[in-house]
GUKOL-141803 format. One record per residue (C-alpha): residue number from 1; residue in three letters; x, y, z. Coordinates in steps of 0.1 Angstrom, whole numbers, always signed. Example, Ala and Ser with C-alpha at 12.3 -4.5 7.8 and 13.67 -1.06 7.14 Angstrom:
2
seq,type,c1,c2,c3
1,ALA,+123,-45,+78 .
2,SER,+137,-11,+71 .
***
This chain:
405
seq,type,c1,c2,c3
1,UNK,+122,+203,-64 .
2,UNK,+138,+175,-47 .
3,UNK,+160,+150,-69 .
4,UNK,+173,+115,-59 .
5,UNK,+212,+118,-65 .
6,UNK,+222,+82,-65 .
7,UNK,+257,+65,-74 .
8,UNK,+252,+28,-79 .
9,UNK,+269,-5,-76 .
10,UNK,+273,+1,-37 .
11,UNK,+265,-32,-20 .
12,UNK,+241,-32,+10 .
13,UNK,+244,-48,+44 .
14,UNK,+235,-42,+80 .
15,UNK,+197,-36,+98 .
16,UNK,+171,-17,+86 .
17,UNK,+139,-13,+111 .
18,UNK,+106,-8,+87 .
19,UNK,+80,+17,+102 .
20,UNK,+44,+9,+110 .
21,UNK,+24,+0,+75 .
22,UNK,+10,+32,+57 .
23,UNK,-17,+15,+42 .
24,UNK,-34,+2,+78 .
25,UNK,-32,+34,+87 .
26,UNK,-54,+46,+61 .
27,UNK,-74,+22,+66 .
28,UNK,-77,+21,+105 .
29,UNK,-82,+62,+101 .
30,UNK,-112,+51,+80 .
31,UNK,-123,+28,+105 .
32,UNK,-124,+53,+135 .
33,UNK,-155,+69,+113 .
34,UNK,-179,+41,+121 .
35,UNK,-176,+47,+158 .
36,UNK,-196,+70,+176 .
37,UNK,-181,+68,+210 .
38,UNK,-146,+71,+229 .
39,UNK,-112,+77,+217 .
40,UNK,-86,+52,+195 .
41,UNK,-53,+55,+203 .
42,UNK,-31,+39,+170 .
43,UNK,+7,+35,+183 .
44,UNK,+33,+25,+149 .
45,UNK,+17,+53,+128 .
46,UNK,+44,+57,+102 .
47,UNK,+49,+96,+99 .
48,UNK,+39,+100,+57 .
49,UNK,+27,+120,+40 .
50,UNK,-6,+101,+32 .
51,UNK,-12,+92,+71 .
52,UNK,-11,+132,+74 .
53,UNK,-36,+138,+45 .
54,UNK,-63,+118,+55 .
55,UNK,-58,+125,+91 .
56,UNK,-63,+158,+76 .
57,UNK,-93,+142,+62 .
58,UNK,-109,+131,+95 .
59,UNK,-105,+171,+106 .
60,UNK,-125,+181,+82 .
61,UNK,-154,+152,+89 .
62,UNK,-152,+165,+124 .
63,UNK,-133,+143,+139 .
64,UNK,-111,+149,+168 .
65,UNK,-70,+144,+159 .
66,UNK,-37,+142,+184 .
67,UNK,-6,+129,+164 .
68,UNK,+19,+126,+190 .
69,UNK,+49,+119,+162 .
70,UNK,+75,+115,+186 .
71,UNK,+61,+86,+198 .
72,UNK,+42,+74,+162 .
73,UNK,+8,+74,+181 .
74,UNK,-22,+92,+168 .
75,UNK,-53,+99,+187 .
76,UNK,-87,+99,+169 .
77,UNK,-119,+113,+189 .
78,UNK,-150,+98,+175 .
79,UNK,-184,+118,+173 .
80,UNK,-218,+109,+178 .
81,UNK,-231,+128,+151 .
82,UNK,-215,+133,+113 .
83,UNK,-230,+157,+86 .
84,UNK,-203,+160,+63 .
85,UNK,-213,+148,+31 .
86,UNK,-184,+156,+0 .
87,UNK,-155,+141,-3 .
88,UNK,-150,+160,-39 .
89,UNK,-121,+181,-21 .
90,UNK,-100,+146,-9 .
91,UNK,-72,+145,-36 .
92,UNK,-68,+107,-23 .
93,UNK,-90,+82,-41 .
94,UNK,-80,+61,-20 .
95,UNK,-87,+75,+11 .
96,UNK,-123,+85,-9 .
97,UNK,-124,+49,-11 .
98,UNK,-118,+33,+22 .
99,UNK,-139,+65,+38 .
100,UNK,-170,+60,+17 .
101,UNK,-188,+29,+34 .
102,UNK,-182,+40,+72 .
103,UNK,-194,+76,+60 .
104,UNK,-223,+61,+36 .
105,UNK,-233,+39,+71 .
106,UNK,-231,+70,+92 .
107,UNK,-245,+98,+69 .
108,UNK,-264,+80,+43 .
109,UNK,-254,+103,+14 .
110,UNK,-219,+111,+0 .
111,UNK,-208,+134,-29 .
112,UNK,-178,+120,-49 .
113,UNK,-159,+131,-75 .
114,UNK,-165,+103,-110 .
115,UNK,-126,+92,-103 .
116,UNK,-124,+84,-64 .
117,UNK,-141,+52,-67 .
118,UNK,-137,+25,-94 .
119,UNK,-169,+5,-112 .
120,UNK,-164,-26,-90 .
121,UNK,-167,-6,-59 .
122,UNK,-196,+13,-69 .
123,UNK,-213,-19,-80 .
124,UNK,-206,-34,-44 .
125,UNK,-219,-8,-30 .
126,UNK,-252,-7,-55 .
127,UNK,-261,-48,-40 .
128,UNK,-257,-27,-7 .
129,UNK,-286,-13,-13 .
130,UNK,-273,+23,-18 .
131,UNK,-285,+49,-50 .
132,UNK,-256,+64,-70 .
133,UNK,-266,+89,-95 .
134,UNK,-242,+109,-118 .
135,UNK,-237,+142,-140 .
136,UNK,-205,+148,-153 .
137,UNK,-180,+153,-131 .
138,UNK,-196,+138,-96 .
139,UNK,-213,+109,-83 .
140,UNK,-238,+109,-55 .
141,UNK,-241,+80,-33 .
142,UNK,-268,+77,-8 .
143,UNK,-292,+50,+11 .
144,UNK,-314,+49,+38 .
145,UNK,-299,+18,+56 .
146,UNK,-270,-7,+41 .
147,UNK,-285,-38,+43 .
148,UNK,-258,-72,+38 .
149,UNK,-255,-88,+5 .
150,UNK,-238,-116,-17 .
151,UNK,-212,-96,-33 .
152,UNK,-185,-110,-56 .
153,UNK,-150,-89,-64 .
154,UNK,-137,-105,-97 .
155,UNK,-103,-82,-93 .
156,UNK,-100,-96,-61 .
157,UNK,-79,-62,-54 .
158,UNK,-74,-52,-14 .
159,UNK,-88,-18,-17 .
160,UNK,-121,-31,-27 .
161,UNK,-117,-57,-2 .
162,UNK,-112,-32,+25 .
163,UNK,-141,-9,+15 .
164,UNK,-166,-33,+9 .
165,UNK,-157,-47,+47 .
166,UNK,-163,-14,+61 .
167,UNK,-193,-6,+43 .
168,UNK,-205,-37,+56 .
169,UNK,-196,-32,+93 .
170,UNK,-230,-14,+100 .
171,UNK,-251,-28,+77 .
172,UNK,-282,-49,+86 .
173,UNK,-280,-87,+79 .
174,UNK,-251,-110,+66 .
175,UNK,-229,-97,+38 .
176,UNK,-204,-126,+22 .
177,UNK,-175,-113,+2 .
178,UNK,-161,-136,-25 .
179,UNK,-129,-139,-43 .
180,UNK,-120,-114,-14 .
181,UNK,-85,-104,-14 .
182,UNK,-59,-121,+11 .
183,UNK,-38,-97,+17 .
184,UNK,-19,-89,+53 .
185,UNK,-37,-56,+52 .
186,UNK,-71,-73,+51 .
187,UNK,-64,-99,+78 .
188,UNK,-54,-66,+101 .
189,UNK,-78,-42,+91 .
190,UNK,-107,-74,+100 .
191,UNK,-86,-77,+137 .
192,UNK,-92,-39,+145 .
193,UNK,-125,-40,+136 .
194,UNK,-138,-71,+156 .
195,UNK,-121,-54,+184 .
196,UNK,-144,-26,+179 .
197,UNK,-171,-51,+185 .
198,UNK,-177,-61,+143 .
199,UNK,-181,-95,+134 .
200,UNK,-161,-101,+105 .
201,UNK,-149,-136,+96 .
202,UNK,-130,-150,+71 .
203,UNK,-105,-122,+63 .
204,UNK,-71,-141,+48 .
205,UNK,-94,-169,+31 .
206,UNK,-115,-160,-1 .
207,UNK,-149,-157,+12 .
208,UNK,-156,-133,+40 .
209,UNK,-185,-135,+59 .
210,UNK,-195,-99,+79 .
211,UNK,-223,-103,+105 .
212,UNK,-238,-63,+103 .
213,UNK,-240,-49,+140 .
214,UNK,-262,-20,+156 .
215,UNK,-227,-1,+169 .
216,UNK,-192,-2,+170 .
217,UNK,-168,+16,+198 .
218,UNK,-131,+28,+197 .
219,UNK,-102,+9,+209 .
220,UNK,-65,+7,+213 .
221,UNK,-46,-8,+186 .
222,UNK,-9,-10,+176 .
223,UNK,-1,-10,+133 .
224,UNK,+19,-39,+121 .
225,UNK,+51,-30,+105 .
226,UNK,+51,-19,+70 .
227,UNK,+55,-52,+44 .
228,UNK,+54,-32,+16 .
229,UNK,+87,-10,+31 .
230,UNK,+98,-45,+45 .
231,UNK,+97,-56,+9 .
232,UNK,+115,-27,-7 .
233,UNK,+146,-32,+12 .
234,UNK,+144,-71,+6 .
235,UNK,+145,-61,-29 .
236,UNK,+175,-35,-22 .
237,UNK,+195,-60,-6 .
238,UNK,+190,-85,-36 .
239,UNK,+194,-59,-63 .
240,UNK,+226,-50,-46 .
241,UNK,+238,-89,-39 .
242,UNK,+239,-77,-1 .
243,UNK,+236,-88,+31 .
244,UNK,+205,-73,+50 .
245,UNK,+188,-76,+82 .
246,UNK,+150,-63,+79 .
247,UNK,+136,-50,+113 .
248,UNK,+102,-47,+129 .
249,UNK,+82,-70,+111 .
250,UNK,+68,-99,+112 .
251,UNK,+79,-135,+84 .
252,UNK,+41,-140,+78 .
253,UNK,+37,-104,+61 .
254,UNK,+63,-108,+37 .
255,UNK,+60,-144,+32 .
256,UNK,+54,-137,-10 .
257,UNK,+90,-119,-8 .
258,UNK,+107,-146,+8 .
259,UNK,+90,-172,-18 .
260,UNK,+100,-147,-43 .
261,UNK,+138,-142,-34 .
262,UNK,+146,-180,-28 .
263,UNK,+131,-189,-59 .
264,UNK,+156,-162,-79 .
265,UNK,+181,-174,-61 .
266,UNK,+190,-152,-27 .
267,UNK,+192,-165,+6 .
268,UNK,+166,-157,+33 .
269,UNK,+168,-162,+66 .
270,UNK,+144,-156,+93 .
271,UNK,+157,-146,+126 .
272,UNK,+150,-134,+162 .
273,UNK,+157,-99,+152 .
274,UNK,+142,-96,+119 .
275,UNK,+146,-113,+81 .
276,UNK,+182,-112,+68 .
277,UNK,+183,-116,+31 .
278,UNK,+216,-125,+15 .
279,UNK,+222,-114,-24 .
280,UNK,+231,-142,-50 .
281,UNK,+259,-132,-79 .
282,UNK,+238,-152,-100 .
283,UNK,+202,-141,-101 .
284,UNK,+182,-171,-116 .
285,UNK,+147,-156,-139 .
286,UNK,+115,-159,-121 .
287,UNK,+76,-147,-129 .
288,UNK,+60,-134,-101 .
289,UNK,+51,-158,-74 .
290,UNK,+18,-161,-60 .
291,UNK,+20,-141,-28 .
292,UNK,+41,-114,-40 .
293,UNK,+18,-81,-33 .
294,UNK,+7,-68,-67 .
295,UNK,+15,-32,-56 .
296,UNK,+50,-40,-57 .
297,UNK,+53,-60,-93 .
298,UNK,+70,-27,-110 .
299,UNK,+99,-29,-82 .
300,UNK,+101,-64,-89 .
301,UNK,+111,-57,-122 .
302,UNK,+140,-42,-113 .
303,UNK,+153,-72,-100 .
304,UNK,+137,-93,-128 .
305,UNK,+161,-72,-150 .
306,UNK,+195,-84,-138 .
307,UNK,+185,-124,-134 .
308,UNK,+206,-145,-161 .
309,UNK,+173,-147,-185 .
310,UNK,+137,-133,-196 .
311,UNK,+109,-136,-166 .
312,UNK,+76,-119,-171 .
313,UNK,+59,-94,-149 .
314,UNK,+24,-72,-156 .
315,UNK,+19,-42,-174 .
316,UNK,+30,-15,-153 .
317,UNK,+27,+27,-163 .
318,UNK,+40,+37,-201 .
319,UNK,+57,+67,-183 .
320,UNK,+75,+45,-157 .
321,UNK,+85,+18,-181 .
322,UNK,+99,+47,-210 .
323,UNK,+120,+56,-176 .
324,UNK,+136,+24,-174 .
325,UNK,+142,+22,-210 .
326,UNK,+162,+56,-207 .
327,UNK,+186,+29,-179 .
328,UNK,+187,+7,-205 .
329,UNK,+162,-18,-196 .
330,UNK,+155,-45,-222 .
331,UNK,+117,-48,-216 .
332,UNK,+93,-65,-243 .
333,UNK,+58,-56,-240 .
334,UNK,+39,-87,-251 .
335,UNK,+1,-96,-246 .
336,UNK,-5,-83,-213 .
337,UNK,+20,-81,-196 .
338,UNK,+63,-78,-201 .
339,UNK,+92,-96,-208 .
340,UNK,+120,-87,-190 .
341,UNK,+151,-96,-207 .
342,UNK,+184,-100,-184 .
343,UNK,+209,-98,-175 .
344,UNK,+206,-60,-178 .
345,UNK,+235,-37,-173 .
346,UNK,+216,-5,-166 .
347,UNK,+229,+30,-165 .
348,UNK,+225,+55,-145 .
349,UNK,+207,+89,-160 .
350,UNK,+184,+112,-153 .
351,UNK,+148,+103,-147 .
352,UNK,+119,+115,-136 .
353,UNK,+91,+100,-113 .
354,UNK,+57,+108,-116 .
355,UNK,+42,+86,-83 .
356,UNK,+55,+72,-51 .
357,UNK,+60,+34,-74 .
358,UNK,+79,+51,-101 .
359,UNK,+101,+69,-74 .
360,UNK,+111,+36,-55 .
361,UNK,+110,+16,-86 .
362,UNK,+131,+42,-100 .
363,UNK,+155,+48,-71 .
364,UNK,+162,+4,-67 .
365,UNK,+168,+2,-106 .
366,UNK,+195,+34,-96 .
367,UNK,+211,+12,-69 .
368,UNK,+221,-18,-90 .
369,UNK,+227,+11,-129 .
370,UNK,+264,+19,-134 .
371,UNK,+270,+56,-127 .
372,UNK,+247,+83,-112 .
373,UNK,+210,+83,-112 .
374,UNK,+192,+111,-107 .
375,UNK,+154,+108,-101 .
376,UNK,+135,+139,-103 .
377,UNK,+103,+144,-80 .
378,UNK,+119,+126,-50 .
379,UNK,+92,+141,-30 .
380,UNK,+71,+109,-47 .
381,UNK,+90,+82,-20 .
382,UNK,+77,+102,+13 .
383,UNK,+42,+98,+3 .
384,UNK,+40,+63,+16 .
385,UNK,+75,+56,+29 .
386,UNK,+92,+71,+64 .
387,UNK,+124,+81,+59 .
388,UNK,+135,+54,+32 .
389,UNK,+163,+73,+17 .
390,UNK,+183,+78,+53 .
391,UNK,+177,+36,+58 .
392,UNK,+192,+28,+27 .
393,UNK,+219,+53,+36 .
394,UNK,+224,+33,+67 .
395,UNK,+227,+1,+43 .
396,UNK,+260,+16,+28 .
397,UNK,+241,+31,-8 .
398,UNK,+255,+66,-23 .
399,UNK,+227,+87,-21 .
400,UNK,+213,+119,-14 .
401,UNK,+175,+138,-11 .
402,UNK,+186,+168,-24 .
403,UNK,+165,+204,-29 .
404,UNK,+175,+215,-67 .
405,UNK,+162,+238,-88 .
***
C-alpha cells in the first residue's frame, strides 16, 4: 500500500510545470471513436493512470493505440467498422460516459452497467431519439439513427455537457444544448472536434448549438495544460503562504482560481512564464466564486479552513470530511452545504483516502497541519495527476510516496 508521509508547515516557492489536462484526454480518447478514417496524433498526454485505462478502453473497441510516453504523445488508429457493444467491464463511469454517444452514433446499441451513466444523461440521450431498457443490474441503450434535439441540462455539469456534444456530433439535424456547462474542458473538447470537420458552436456560452454531420476524420491536436493540476498547486502555494510560479498553462483556464485567490487575500500575478501566486499571512474568508471548477470545491476547503473566519463551501463526501475532522477541522454541516470555521490549526495524523479528491484534498490540508500526515491509499493522487508528489517536492514540501505495509 502506498502512504503519503508528509511533515507540514514547510513553505513553498519556486516553478512547477503542470502536465497536459487528464480530463481532455478522456474526452479527446472518446472523440477518436466517431471517426472512421486516419490516425490522431494527441501530443501533452499527461501519463495517468485514467489516460492508460481508457486507452485501454479504445483496445478493446478495436481501436489502434501507440503511447509514445517519452514524448506524451499518443497515437489512436480509427476503424471503419465498430461491433463492440458492452461497456459493463469499463470500471470508469466516466469514460462509460464520454464513450457512449460516439459508440451509440457508431454502433447503435450499447450495454451499460445501471451506475455508468446518471438520469440526466440517460434522459439526453432518450430526446436523442435512442431506446434504453433496464433489468436489474444493466441498461441497454440503442437507436437506429440520433437525430438532433432541444435538450436542457439543469446540473449544468461538464460531463453531461461533453457527452451530450458527442452524441450529437453524428446525429441528423440541429441539437441545441442549454444551461450547457462553460467549462475550459468544453471549450477544448468543441475545438478538436470542429477540426474533425463537426460543427459545434457555442461551447463556453450557455447554449450550444451542434449542426449533426454525415462524417468526421482524425486530426492532430496538442492537450492544453492541466487547470485542475494548475489549480492544486495555486492552492499549495496559498495554503503554505508561498511563493509559486505555475508552468505550462494558460491565465484563461484558471481564471476562477485567480478570482478565488485575490479575493482571500493572496497575490497573483500572471507572467511570461507561467502564474506566480504569492501566499498572504492573513487569509481573508471567502465562499466559492463563480468560476472556481466545482471538482475542486473539497480542496478549496482546505484553504477555506485557515482564512480568519467562517466561508461556506458544498457538501462534499462524509468519509472525506470525517477525515478532516480527525486534523481538526471545524466544519458545520448546515442546509446543504458547510461552514467552514477558521482559522483552523490542523494536525497532522493518520488518514485514509478513499478517491483521487480525498487524496489531494487530504495531502494540501497535510501541507499547512502541524506535525506528520500520513495519507493512506496514495495510489488515489496518480489516477488523474502526473507526478504531483515529486512537483511539490520540488516546491520545498516534506514528503514522501512511500510503499508500506
Amino acid at each position: 500500500m502506498k502512504k503519503i508521509l508528509i511533515q507540514g508547515g514547510q513553505r513553498l516557492q519556486g516553478n512547477a510545470a503542470v502536465a497536459g489536462s487528464t480530463e481532455l484526454a478522456l474526452s479527446m480518447q472518446a472523440a477518436a471513436l466517431l471517426a472512421s478514417t486516419g490516425e490522431f496524433k494527441l501530443t501533452n498526454v499527461a501519463d495517468t493512470a485514467m489516460v492508460d485505462s481508457m486507452s485501454e478502453c479504445l483496445q478493446k473497441i478495436g481501436l489502434g493505440i501507440d503511447a509514445v510516453k517519452p514524448m506524451h504523445q499518443l497515437n489512436v488508429q480509427a476503424q471503419a467498422e465498430l461491433t463492440f457493444d458492452d461497456l459493463t467491464t469499463i470500471d470508469s463511469s466516466t469514460s462509460a460516459a464520454l464513450m457512449v454517444g460516439p459508440l451509440l452514433a457508431r454502433t447503435g446499441s450499447i450495454k451499460l452497467n445501471k451506475d455508468q451513466l446518471s438520469d440526466e444523461l440517460i434522459d439526453g440521450l432518450s430526446r436523442l431519439g435512442a431506446t434504453v431498457s433496464s433489468d436489474d443490474q444493466t441498461l441497454k441503450v440503442s437507436v437506429d439513427q440520433l437525430t438532433g434535439s432541444h435538450l436542457m441540462i439543469h446540473s449544468a455539469d461538464c460531463l453531461i455537457t461533453q457527452s451530450l456534444i458527442l452524441a450529437a456530433v453524428l446525429a441528423n439535424g440541429i441539437t441545441v444544448i442549454e444551461n450547457a456547462a462553460c467549462d475550459f474542458e468544453v471549450i477544448a473538447l468543441a475545438n478538436l472536434l470542429n477540426k474533425m470537420g463537426a460543427r459545434v458552436h457555442g461551447a463556453g456560452t450557455k447554449t450550444i448549438r451542434i449542426q449533426g454531420v454525415t462524417f468526421v476524420h482524425s486530426c492532430d491536436f496538442e492537450i492544453s495544460g492541466d487547470h485542475l493540476e494548475a489549480t492544486a498547486l495555486m492552492l499549495a502555494a496559498a495554503i503554505t503562504n508561498g511563493d509559486v510560479i505555475v508552468e505550462n498553462i494558460h491565465a484563461q483556464a484558471v481564471q476562477g482560481a485567480i478570482d478565488q485567490l485575490e479575493r482571500m487575500g493572496c497575490t497573483v500575478i500572471v507572467q511570461q512564464n507561467g502564474i506566480r501566486v504569492l501566499g498572504t499571512a492573513v487569509l481573508l474568508p471567502s465562499d466559492p466564486v463563480a468560476l472556481f471548477p466545482k471538482t475542486m470545491r473539497p480542496e478549496l476547503a482546505v484553504l477555506q479552513l485557515l482564512a480568519n473566519g467562517n466561508s461556506v463551501n458544498a457538501k462534499i463526501d462524509p468519509k472525506l470530511l470525517d477525515q478532516l475532522q480527525k486534523m481538526q477541522a471545524d466544519v458545520q454541516v448546515q442546509n446543504d452545504g458547510l461552514v467552514l470555521k477558521g482559522p483552523c490549526r490542523l494536525t497532522g495524523t493518520s488518514v485514509k483516502a478513499t478517491d483521487a479528491v480525498s487524496a489531494l484534498t487530504l495531502t494540501l490540508a497535510g501541507l499547512a497541519a502541524r506535525g506528520m500526515t500520513i495519507v493512506e491509499n496514495g495510489a488515489y493522487l496518480g489516477i488523474e495527476y502526473e507526478d504531483l508528489p515529486s512537483k511539490l517536492q520540488g516546491l520545498g514540501a516534506s514528503l514522501q510516496l512511500k510503499d508500506i505495509d
